[in-house]
C-alpha positions in Angstrom: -8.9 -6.3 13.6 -11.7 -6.9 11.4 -10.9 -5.0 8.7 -7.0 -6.1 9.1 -7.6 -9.8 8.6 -10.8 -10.6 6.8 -10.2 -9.5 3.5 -11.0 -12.5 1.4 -9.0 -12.6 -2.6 -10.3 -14.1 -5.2 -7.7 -15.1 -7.7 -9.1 -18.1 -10.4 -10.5 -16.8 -13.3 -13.9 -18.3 -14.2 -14.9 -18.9 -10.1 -18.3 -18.0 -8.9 -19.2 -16.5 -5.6 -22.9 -16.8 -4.4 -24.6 -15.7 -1.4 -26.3 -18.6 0.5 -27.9 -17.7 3.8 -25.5 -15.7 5.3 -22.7 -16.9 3.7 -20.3 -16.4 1.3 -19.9 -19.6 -1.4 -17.0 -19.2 -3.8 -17.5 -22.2 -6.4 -15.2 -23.3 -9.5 -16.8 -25.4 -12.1 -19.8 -26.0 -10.3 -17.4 -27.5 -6.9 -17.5 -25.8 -3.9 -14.1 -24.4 -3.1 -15.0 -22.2 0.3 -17.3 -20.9 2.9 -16.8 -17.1 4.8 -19.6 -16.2 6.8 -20.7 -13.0 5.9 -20.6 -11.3 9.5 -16.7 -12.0 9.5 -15.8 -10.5 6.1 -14.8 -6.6 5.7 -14.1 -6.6 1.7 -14.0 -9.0 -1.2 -10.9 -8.1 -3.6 -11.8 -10.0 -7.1 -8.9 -10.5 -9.4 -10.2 -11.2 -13.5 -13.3 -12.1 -14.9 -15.0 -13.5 -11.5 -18.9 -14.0 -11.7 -20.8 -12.1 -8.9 -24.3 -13.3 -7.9 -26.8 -10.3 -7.6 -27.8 -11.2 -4.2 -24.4 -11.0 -3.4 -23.5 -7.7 -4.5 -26.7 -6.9 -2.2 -26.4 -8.3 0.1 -22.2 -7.3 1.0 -23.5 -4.0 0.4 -26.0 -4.0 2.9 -23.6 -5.8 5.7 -21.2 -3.2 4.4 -18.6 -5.7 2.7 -16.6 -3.9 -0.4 -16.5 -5.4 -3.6 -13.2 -4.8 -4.9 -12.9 -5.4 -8.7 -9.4 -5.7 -10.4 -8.2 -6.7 -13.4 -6.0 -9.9 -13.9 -3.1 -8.2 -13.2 -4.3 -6.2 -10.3 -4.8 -2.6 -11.5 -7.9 -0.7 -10.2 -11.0 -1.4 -12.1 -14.0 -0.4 -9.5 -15.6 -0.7 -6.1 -18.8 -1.7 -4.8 -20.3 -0.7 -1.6 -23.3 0.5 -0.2 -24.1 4.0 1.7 -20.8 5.6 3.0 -20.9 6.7 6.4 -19.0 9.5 7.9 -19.1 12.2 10.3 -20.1 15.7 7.9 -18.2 17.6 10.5 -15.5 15.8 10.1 -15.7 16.0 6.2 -15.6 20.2 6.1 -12.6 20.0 8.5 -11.1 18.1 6.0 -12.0 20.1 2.8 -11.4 23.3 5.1 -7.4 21.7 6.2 -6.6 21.5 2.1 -6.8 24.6 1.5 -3.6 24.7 3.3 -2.5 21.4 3.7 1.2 22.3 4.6 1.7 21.1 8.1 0.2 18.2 7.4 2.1 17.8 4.0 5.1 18.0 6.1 4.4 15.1 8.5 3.4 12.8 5.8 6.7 13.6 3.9 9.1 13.1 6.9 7.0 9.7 7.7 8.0 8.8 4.4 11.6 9.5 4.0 12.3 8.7 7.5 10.7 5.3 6.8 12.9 4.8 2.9 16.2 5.9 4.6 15.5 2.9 7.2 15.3 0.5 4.4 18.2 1.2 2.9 20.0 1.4 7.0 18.3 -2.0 7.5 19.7 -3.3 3.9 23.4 -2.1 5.1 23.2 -3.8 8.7 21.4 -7.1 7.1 24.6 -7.5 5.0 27.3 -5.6 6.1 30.4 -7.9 5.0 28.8 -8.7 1.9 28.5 -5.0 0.0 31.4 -4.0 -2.2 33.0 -1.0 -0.5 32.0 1.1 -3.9 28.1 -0.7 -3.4 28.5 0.4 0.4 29.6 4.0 0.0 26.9 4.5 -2.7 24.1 3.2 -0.5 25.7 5.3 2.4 25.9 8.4 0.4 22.4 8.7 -0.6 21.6 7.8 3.2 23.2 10.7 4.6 21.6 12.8 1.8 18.3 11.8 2.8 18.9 12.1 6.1 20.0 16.3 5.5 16.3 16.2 3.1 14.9 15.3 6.0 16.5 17.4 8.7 15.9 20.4 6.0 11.8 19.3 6.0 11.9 19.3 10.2 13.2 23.0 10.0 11.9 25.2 7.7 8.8 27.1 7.6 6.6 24.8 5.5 6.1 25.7 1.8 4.1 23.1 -0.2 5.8 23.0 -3.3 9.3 23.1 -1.5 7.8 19.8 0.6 6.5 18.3 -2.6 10.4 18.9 -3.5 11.9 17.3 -1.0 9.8 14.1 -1.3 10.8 13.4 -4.6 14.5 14.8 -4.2 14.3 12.1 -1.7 12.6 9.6 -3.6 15.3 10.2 -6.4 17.9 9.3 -4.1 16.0 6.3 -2.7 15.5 4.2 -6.0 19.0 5.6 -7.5 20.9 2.6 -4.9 17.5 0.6 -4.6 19.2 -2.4 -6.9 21.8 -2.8 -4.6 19.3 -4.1 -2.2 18.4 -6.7 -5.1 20.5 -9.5 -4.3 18.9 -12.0 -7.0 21.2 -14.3 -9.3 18.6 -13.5 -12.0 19.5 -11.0 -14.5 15.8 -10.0 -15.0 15.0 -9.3 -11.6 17.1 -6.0 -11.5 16.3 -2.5 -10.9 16.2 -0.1 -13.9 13.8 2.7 -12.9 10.5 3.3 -11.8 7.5 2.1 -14.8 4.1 1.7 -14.1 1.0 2.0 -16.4 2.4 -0.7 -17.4 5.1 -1.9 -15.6 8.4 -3.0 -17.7 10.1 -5.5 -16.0 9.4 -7.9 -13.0 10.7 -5.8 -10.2 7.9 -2.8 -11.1 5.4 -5.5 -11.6 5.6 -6.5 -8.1 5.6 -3.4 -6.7 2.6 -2.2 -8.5 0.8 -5.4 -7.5 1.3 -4.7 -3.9 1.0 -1.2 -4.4 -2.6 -1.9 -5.6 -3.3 -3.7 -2.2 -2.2 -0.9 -0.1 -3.7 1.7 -1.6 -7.3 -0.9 -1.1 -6.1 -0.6 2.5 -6.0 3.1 2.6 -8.7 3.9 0.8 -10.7 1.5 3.6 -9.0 3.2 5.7 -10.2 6.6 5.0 -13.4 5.6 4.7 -14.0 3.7 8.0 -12.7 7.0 9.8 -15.3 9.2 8.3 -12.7 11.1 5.4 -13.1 11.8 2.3 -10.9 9.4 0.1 -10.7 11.3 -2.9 -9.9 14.7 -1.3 -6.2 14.6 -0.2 -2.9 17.0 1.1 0.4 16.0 -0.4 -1.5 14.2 -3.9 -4.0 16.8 -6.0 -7.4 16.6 -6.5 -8.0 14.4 -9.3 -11.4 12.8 -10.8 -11.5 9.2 -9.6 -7.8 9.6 -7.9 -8.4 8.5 -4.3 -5.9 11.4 -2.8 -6.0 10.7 0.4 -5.7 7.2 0.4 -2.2 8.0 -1.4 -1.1 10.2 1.1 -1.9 7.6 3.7 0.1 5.2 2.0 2.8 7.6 1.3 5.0 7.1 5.1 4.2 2.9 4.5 5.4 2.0 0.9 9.0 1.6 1.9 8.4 -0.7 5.4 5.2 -2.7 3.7 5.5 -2.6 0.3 9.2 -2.3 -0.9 10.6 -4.3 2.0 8.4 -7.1 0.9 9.0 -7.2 -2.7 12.7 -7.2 -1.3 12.3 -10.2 0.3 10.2 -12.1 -2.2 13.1 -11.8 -4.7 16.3 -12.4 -2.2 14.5 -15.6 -0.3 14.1 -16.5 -4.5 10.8 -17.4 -3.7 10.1 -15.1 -6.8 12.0 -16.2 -10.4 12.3 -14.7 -13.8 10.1 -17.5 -14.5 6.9 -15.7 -12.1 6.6 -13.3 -14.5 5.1 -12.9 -18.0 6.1 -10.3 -20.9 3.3 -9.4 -23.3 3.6 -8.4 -27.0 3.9 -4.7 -25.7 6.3 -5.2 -23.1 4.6 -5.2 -20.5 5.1 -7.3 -17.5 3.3 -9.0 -15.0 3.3 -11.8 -12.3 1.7 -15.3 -13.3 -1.1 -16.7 -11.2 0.6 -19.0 -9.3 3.0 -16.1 -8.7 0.3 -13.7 -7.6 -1.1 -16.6 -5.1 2.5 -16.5 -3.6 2.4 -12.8 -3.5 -0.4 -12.2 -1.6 0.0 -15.3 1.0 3.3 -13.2 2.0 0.8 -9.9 1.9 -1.5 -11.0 4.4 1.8 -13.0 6.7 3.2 -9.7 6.7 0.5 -7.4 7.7 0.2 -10.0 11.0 3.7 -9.0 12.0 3.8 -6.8 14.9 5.8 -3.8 15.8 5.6 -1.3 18.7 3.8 1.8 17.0 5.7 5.0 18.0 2.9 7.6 18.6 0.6 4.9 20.4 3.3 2.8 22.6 1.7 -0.1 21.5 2.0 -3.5 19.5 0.4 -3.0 16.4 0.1 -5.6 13.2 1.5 -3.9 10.1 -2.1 -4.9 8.3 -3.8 -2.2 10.9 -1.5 0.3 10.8 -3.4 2.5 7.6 -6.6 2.2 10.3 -4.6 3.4 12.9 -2.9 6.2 11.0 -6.6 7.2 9.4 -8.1 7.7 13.0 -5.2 9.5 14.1 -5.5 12.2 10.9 -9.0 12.2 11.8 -8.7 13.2 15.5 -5.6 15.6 14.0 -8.7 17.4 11.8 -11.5 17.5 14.9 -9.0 18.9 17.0 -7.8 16.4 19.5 -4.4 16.5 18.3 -2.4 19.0 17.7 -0.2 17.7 14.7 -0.4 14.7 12.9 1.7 12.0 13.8 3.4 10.1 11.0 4.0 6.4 11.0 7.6 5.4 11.8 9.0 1.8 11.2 12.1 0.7 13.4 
């Protein structure tokens, strides 16, 4: 529970954090803004040009606090943390389990799809007079296409690249009706299309925000259980690509991420007027609007549903732990398969 809730963001450009004692000081313009003691933080996510003490950066290394560095509009810039522990046992069954990743592949990949074809289920219950009959049908159509995908992924002998197939057959079919979950009166905040690197229009910009906060998550995740982060199943091997945390997050986009972003934009607690468009089109969320964001991150990762594999109440925020321990006892043996994520 730690790790779920004490993740402190930093957000102003220009404020200073300082160590003093055994506490965390966070300062704008010389005024003292906050206090965290140290012993309760897990990681420090900095967003912009944010001014890190020395003894800081020690000392959250030493207490084993990551230093999360982003840049204003939340992409990846670095980490900072001290000695990574893990079991080295663990580690080899890992390296040894991608070689030939498939069953695993295939879990992760039916988490996934199972968990987008409930968001669009949820979207058609949520407003069942309100659809168009054409809207309906469409959103119904590509449900019932997914749901042979993933009957086909269940069944067959496991081939990697026929899994890595499905997944984005699936995926296809998923963001084809996803602006008909959009229900916004504003004609910016429509769905065109997947763009990242940079993102083109507000919708992508919020996803890829939160979709940088999950994948911190993960990778934390990972970590905490002993794996490897950068050496994953379904995502390949990349220099600086954390794989694994990618994988993790694979079965919990839809339910975290995209239901979210969802409801951000049909409660209009997100406008056109949240987001910016630079010179090169690119498009991000404003401060204020990233401060709204991520208040609704950390209320949702406190709701709590049943988790399927465990038969237990679980916030959504500790899920990625739960799901890394459970890949991790999957590698050493205790479990037989792993057991995907599902959200009801």
């Amino acid at each position: 529970m730690k790790k779920l809730l004490n993740t402190v963001y930093v957000t102003t450009e220009g404020a200073a954090l300082r160590k003093d004692g055994e506490t965390l000081v966070a300062e704008i313009e010389g005024e003292i803004k906050a206090r965290v003691p140290m012993h309760m933080l897990a990681s420090v996510v900095l967003f912009g040009p944010i001014f890190i003490s020395p003894a800081l950066i020690g000392a959250c290394a030493g207490a084993g606090i990551t230093l999360v560095l982003l840049d204003r509009i939340g992409r990846f810039q670095a980490r900072i943390e001290g000695p990574v522990s893990g079991n080295v046992l663990l580690r080899r069954a890992q390296y040894k389990a991608s070689d030939a990743p498939d069953e695993i592949v295939r879990s992760l990949v039916i988490g996934k799809i199972a968990n987008q074809r409930s968001v669009l289920m949820r979207a058609l219950r949520d407003y069942a007079g309100e659809y168009h009959p054409d809207v309906r049908g469409a959103v119904e159509q590509a449900a019932m296409r997914m749901a042979q995908i993933l009957r086909r992924v269940e069944h067959v002998e496991p081939v990697l690249d026929q899994l890595r197939g499905a997944e984005g057959e699936a995926a296809n079919l998923y963001f084809s009706v996803f602006n008909h979950l959009i229900r916004s009166p504003d004609a910016a905040l429509q769905w065109a299309g997947r763009s990242r690197r940079p993102p083109l229009d507000p919708v992508n910009a919020l996803l890829s925000f939160l979709y940088t906060l999950l994948t911190h998550d993960c990778r934390s995740a990972c970590e905490a259980a002993g794996l490897d982060s950068a050496v994953g199943f379904l995502h390949r091997d990349r220099p600086g690509r954390p794989s694994l945390a990618l994988d993790l997050m694979e079965e919990l986009r839809a339910p975290l991420v995209d239901r979210l972003a969802l409801s951000l934009i049909n409660r209009r607690q997100l406008r056109e007027g949240d987001f910016v468009k630079q010179d090169s089109g690119a498009v991000f969320l404003t401060d204020d609007a990233r401060k709204t964001v991520l208040t609704a991150w950390q209320d949702r990762k406190k709701e709590e549903r049943v988790h399927p594999f465990l038969n237990e109440k679980a916030p959504f925020g500790l899920v990625p732990w739960l799901q890394a321990q459970l890949l991790a006892r999957h590698l050493r043996g205790d479990l037989e398969a792993y057991p995907p994520w599902f959200w009801t």
